[in-house]
NUMAR-958446 format. One record per residue: x, y, z of N, C-alpha, C in turn; residue in one letter. Coordinates in steps of 0.05 Angstrom, whole numbers, plus 5000, padded with zeros to 4 digits. Layout:
! residues N
XYZXYZXYZa...
***
This chain:
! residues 532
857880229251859180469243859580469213x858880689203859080699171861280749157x862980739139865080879136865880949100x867581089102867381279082870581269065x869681229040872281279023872581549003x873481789015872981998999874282158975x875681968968876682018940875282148925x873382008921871182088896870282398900x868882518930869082708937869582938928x873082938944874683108938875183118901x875182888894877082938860874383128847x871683048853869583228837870283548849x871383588865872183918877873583928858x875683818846878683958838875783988801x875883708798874283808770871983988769x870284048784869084338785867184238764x866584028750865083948734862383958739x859983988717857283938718856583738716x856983608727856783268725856083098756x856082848757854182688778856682678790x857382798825859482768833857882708862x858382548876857182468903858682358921x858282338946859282148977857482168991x857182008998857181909017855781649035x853981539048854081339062851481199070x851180899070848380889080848480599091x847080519112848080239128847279999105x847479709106847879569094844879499074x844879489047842279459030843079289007x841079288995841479168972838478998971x838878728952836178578969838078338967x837478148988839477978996837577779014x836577659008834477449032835377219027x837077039007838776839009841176749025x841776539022843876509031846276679012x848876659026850976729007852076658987x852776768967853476638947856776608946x858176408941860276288945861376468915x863876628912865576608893864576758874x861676978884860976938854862077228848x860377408830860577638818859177928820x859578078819858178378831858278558814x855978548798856278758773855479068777x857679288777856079498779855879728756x856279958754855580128728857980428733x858980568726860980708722859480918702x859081098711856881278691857681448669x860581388673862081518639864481298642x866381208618869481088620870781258639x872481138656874181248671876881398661x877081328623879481388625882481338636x883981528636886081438659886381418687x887581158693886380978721888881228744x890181398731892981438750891781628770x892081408801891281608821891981918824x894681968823896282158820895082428799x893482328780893482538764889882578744x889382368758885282368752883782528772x882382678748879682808771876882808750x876982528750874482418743873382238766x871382318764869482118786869681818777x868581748759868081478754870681298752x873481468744876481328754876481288782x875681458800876581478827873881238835x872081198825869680998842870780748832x871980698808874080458799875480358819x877280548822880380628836879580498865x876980598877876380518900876280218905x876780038892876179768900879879608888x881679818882884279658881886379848895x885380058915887180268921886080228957x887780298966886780449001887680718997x885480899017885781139021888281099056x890181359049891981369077890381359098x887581479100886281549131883181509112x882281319133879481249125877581399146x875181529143872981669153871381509158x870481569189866981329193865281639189x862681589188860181679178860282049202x861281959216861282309237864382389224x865882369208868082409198870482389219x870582189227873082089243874081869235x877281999247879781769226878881509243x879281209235878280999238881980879226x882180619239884280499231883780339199x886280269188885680229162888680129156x890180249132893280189130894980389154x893580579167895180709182893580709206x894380579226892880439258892680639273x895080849273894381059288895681329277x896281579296896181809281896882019306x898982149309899882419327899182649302x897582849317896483129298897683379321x899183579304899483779310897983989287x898584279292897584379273899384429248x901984359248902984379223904084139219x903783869229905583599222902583349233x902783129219901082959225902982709217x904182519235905182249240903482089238x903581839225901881569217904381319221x902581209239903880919240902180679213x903780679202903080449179903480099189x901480029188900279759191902979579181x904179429198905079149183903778999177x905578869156903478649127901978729111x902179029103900979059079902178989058x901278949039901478809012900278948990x903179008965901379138940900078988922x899578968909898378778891900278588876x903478638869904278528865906878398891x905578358907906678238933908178338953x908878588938912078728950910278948973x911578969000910379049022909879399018x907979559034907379739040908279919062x910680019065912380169086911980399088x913080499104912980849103914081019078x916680879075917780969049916380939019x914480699026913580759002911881039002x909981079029907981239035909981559028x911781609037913181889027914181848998x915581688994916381668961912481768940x911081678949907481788940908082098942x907582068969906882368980910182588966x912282588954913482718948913482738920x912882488905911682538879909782748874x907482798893905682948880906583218879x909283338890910183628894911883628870x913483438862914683408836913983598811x915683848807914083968786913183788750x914583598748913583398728911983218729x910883208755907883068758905983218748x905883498764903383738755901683558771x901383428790898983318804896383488808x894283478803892283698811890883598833x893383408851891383358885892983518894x895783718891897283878897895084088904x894784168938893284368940890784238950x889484118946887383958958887983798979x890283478969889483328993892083499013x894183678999896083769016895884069006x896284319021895584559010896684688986x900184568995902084618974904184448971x906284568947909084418955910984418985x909784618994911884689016910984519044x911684229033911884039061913683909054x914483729081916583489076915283219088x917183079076916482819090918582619101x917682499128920082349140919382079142x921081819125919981539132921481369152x920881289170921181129184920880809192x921880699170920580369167922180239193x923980279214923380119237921880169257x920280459256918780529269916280509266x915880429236913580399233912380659209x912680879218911981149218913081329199x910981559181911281679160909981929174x912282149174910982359191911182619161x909182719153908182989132908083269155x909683439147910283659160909583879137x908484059144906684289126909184559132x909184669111911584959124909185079147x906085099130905485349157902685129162x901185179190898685059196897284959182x896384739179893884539161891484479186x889984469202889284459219887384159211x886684229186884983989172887283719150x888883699163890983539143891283329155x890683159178889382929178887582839153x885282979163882582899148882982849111x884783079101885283169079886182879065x887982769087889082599072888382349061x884082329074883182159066883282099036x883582389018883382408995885682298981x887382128998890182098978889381768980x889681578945890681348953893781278950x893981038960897480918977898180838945x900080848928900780678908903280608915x903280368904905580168913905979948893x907579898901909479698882910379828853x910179668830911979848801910180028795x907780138818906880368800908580618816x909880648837911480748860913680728834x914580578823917580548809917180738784x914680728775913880748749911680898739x911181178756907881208761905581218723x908381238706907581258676905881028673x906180788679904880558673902580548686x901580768709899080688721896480818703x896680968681895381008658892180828651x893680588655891980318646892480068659x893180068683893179778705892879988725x892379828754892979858784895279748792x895179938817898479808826897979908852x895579878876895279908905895079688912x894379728945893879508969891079458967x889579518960886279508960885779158957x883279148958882478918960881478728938x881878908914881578828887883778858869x884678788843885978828825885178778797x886178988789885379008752885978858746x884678668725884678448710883678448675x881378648675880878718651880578958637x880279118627880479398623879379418584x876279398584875379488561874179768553x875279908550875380178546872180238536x870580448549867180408544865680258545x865880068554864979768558864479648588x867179528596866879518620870979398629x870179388661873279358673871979158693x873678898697874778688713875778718736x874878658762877178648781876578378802x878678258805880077968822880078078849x878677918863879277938886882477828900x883577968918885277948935885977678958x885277448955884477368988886077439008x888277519003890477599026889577939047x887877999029887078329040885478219063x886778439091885878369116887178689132x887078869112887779039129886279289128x883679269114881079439112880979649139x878079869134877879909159877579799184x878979879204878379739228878479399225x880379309206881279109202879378989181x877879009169876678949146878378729132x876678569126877878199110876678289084x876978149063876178119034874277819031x876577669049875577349035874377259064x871977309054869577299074867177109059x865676999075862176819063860977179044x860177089021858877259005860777458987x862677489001865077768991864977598959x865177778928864677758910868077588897x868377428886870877358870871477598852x869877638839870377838817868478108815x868978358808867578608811867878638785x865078738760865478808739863679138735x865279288733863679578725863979638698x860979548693859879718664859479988655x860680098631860180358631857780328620x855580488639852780608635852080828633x851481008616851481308627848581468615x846681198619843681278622841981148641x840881348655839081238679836981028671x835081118647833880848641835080598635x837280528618838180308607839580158641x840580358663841280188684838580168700x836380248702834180198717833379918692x832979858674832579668660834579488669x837979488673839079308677839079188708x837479428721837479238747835679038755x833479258738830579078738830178708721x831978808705832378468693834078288710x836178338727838078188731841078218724x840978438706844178408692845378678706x843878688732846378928749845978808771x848178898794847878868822846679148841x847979308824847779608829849379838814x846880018821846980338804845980588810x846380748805845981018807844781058794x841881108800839481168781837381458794x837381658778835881838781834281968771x832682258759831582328747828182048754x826982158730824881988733824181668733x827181598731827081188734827281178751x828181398773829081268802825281148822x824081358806820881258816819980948819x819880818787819980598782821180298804x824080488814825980258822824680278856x823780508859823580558889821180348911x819880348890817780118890819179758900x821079748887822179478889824979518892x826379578904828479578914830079738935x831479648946833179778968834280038946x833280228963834580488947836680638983x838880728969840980878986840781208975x840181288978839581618993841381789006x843281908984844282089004846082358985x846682538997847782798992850182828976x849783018952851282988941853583158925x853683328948855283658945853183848932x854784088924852784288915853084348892x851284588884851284698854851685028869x853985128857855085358868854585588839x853785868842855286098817856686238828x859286208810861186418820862086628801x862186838805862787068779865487078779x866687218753869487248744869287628759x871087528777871787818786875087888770x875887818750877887888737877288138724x879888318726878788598719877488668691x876088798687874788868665871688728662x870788568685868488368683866488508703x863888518698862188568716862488498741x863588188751863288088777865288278790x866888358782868888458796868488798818x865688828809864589028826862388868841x864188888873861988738893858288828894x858089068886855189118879854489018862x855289058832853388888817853388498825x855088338845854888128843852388018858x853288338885851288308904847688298883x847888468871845188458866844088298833x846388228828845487908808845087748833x845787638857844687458874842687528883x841787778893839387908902836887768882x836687798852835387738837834087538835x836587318843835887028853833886858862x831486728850830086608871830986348869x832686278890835386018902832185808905x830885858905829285628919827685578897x827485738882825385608852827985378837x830885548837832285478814833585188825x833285158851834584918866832184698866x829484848860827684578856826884468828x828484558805828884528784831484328782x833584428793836184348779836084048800x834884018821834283738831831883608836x829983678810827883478810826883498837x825683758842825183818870825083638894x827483438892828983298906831683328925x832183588919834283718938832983908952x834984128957834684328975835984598968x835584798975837085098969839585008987x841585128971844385068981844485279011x846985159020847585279037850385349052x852085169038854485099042856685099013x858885079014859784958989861384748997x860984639017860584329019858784079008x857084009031855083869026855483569025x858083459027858183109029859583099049x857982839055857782689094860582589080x862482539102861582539127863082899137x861483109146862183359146863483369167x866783469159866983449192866683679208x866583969183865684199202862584239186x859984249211856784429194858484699193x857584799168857985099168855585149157x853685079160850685119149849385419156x850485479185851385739194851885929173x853885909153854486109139852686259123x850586019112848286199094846986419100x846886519133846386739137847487029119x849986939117851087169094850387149071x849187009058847487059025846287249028x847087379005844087648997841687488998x839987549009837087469004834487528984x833687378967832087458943831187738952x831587848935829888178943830788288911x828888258887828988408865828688658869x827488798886827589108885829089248899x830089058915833989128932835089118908x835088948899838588858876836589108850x835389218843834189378820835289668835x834489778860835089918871838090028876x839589878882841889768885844389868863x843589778839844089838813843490138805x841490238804840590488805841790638820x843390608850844090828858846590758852x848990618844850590508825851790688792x848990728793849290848766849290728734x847290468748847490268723845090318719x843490448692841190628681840090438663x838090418656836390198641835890418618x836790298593836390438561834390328562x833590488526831190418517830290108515x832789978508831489718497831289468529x831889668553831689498581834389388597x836889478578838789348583840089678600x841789508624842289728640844989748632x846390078628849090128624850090348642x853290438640854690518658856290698638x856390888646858791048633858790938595x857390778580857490748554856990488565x858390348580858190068583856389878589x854989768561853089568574853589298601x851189338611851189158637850788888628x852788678613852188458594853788188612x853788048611854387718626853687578608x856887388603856787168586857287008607x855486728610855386588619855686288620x856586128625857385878612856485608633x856285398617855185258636855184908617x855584708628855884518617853284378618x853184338599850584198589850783888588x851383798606851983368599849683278614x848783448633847083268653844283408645x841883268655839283358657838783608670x836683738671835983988680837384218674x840984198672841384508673840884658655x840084658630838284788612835884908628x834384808627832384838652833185168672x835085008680836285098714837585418693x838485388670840685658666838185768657x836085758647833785868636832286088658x833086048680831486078703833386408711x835686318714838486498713837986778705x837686608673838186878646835987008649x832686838665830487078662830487178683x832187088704832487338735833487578725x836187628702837587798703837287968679x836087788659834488028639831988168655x830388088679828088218686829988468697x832688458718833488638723834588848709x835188768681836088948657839388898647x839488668647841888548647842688358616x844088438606844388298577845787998583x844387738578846387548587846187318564x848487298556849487208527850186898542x849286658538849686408541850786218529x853186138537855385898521854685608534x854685448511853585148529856185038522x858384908539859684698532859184398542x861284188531861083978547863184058571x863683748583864283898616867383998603x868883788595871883788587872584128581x870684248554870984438545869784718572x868484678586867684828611869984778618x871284678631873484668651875284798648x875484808619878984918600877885188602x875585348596874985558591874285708621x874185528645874585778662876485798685x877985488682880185488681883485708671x882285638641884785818629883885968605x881186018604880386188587879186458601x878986748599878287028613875887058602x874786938576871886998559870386948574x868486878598867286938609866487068639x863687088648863487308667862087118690x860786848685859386738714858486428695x859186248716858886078715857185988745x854385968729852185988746852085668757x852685508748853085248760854285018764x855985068779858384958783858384738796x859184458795858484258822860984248834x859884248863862284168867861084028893x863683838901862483608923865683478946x865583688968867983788979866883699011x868283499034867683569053869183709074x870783819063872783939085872984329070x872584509086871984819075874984879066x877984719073880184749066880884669042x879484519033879684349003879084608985x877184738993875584968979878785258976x878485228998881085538999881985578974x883285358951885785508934884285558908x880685448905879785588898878085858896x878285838917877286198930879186388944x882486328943884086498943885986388920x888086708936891186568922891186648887x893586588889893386618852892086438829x891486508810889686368797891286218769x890486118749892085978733894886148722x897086088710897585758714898685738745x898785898758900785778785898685728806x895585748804893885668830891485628819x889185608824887085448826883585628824x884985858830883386178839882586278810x880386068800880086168770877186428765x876786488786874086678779876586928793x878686948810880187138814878587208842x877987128866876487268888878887378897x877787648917880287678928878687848960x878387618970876287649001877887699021x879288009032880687929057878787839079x877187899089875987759111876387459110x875287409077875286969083878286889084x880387049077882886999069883487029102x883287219114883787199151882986989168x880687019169879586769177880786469173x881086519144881686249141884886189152x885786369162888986389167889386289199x887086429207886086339232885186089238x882885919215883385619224885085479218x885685489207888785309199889485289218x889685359244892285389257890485149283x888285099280886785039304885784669287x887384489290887184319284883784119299x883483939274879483859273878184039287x875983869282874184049294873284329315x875984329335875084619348875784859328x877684809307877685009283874684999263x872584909270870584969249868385209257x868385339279866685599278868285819265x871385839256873385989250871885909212x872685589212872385559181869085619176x866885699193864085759185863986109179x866086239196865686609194866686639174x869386359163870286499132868886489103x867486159111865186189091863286409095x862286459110859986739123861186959097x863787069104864887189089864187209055x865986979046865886829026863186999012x860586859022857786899021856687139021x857387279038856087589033857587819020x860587699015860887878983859687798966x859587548962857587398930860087358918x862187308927863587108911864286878905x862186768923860186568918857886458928x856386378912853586328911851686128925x851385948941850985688946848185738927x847485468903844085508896843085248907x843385038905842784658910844184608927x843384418937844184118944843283888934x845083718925844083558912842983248917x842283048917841382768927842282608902x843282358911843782188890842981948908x841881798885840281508889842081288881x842681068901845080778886842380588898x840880388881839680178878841479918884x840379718893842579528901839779148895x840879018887839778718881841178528881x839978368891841578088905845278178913x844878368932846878438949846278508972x847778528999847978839014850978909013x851179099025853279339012852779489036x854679739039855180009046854880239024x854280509022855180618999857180809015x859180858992861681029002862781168973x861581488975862081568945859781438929x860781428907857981348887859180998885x859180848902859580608907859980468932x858680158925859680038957861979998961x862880058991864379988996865179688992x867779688988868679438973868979248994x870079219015869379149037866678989052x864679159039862179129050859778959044x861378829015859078788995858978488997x856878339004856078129002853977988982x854377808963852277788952851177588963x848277528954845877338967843477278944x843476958944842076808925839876928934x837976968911834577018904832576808922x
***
């Protein structure tokens, strides 16, 4: 059984970033034909600094693939997305409260035990208006829950004001902190302070980070040990944040494993255990805030009409992915809503030209179509850190100038993307968005609700159908609520308030190891190394 740590996941949803955000899973690799190696070391690569390590308040990927080897997630996922025992053995689900019995003998890193109270004292911090948590809304919808601890019972019961139907699952996304980072969460900035099976030991800012193994850790999934034949003494993640220089470092010896794509991943494929797997999508979503083109469902409809989703998705993944179809896309899924793509406009340039014309959007002399005086113009923005999307936005701008569309192009890095469509109105579509989400509830508070500063709703949709629907699953806890959460995406989709274009694939290489992958790393748990 495979299993899954989805931190990493969820936090690339909340950052909305153009950047390498992945989960998910693949059975044990690496190359490993030796015996075990006693004590030794497991070098892997971190594809930007992590920055700040504080569970509570990072939505960077490469913190949270860190994070994963000194933190436990509340509810761990096997590979079909089912809760699996871990720090919490078992679990009563209604649709608005979910009870967890927490494991005796857990242990924080600095010795002091793991109870229920620590588990609510977490979970009530993140509603704290002086946290500002931005897992507020993701791994829980809102502030409006409580929490009850029960340390002779065992049991930490999270009660929602109205239906979560997916708030089990959700909560894979939260890790447990404990001990003085629980007292102190200021100090978790730059140390660890979980139950996980590792602990920070070194912390070289762009360089690389240290972590000690645990031997006392024995309370993994489904009972998972640490101090096992092969399990690594020490874990060191290098910051690498080029595919050739880590396809070079694996190929020499000076990695254990990496995330290697674009054109080195060829090279490595030849000689090594390569892990293969899905890695959320590349979404466009228009600013329907008033005064913006998107904000008339026709013209969005027929900027997507324009679309050929299948040229621009075999560009933006090294015709290694697929035309989107979801705004999901990372295993372990616990609802397909693959279903929904039926509601995409379907390429048809002389629908979406047509479309416009009876509209009343008229093509001037110089080709550009206008309205009442108003040119038909889209500023568009898009982060430029990773390969192809130059490429990929090139593809965009000549769909929508062929239709007669003026589209003015801003490149930021991701940081400056985020702030600007976040909390800036200057633009009209942000044609590529990643995002890498497995639960369609994670998605909601960006596609409803109010938008900055008090919610998350930064393009402004305002879908009653997906907004009903979705009111409707909530209420129908796992899985028999996912044909409810597939009609709201349906929805979602055939206004065009949002776009599915990719799916994406990401490659983790593995040498003198085997491993699990979970997120853009092995599971920590999993990883054995093995003499040459």
């Amino acid at each position: 059984m495979k299993l899954h740590r989805t931190m990493t996941a969820v936090l690339c949803a909340i950052a909305l970033a153009a950047t390498a955000c992945s989960a998910g899973a693949s059975g044990p690799g690496g190359e490993g034909r030796g015996a075990y190696v006693r004590n030794g070391t497991f070098t892997a690569t971190l594809a930007q600094d992590p920055g700040k390590l504080d569970p509570y308040h990072t939505v960077v990927a490469a913190a949270n693939n860190l994070l994963s080897f000194a933190y436990d997630p509340l509810v761990v996922l096997d590979d079909k997305g089912n809760p699996v025992p871990g720090i919490a053995t078992k679990w009563e689900v209604t649709p608005s409260s979910v009870t967890l019995t927490i494991r005796k003998g857990v242990t924080c890193s600095d010795g002091s035990p793991v109870t229920p109270s620590v588990v609510s004292k977490d979970l009530e911090y993140l509603k704290d208006p002086k946290a500002a948590s931005p897992l507020l809304g993701i791994v829980l919808p809102n502030k409006d829950y409580t929490t009850r601890a029960d340390d002779a019972a065992g049991t930490v019961t999270i009660t929602t004001g109205k239906p979560d139907g997916l708030l089990l699952q959700s909560l894979s996304a939260f890790y447990v902190v404990c001990g003085s980072g629980t007292a102190d969460p200021t100090a978790l900035a730059g140390k660890t302070s979980g139950s996980g099976p590792y602990r920070l030991t070194e912390a070289v800012p762009n360089d690389h980070y240290t972590l000690v193994r645990r031997d006392e850790y024995a309370w993994g999934p489904n009972g998972a040990r640490i101090n096992v034949p092969g399990a690594p003494k020490k874990v060191v993640l290098k910051v690498v944040g080029n595919d050739t220089t880590a396809a070079n470092l694996l190929t020499s010896g000076g990695l254990n494993g990496s995330v290697v794509n674009g054109p080195d991943r060829q090279r490595l494929v030849r000689t090594m255990k390569e892990h293969r797997f899905e890695a959320g999508g590349i979404l466009a979503v228009f600013n329907q805030h008033q005064g913006h083109p998107g904000a008339d469902p026709v013209v969005r409809k027929a900027l997507t009409q324009a679309l050929d989703r299948g040229q621009i998705a075999a560009v933006l993944t090294d015709r290694q992915g697929k035309i989107g179809d979801t705004t999901m896309g990372v295993p372990p899924l616990i609802c397909d809503d693959s279903g929904a793509a039926a509601g995409i406009p379907a390429f048809d340039e002389t629908a979406a030209a047509a479309a416009l014309d009876a509209a009343g959007w008229s093509k001037g002399a110089d080709g550009i179509r206008a309205k009442g005086g108003t040119r038909l113009s889209l500023t568009a923005l898009y982060a430029s850190d990773r390969p192809n999307l130059p490429a990929g936005m090139e593809l965009f701008s000549a769909a929508w100038r062929k239709l007669g569309v003026e589209v003015k192009v801003k490149t930021l890095t991701s940081a400056a993307f985020l702030q600007a469509i976040f909390q800036g109105d200057n633009w009209d579509v942000a044609p590529m968005i990643a995002l890498a989400t497995q639960l369609p509830s994670q998605s909601v508070s960006f596609f409803s609700g109010p938008g900055s500063p008090k919610g998350s709703n930064f393009a402004g949709i305002r879908n009653t159908a997906y907004e009903q629907l979705v009111a409707q699953a909530v209420q129908t806890p796992g899985r028999p609520g996912c044909a409810l959460w597939t009609e709201a995406e349906k929805a979602l989709f055939a206004g065009a308030d949002v776009v599915p274009i990719a799916q994406k694939y990401v490659s983790y290489f593995g040498r003198g190891a085997t491993f699990e992958i979970s997120g853009e790393m092995p599971l920590p748990t999993s990883i054995r190394l093995r003499a040459h």
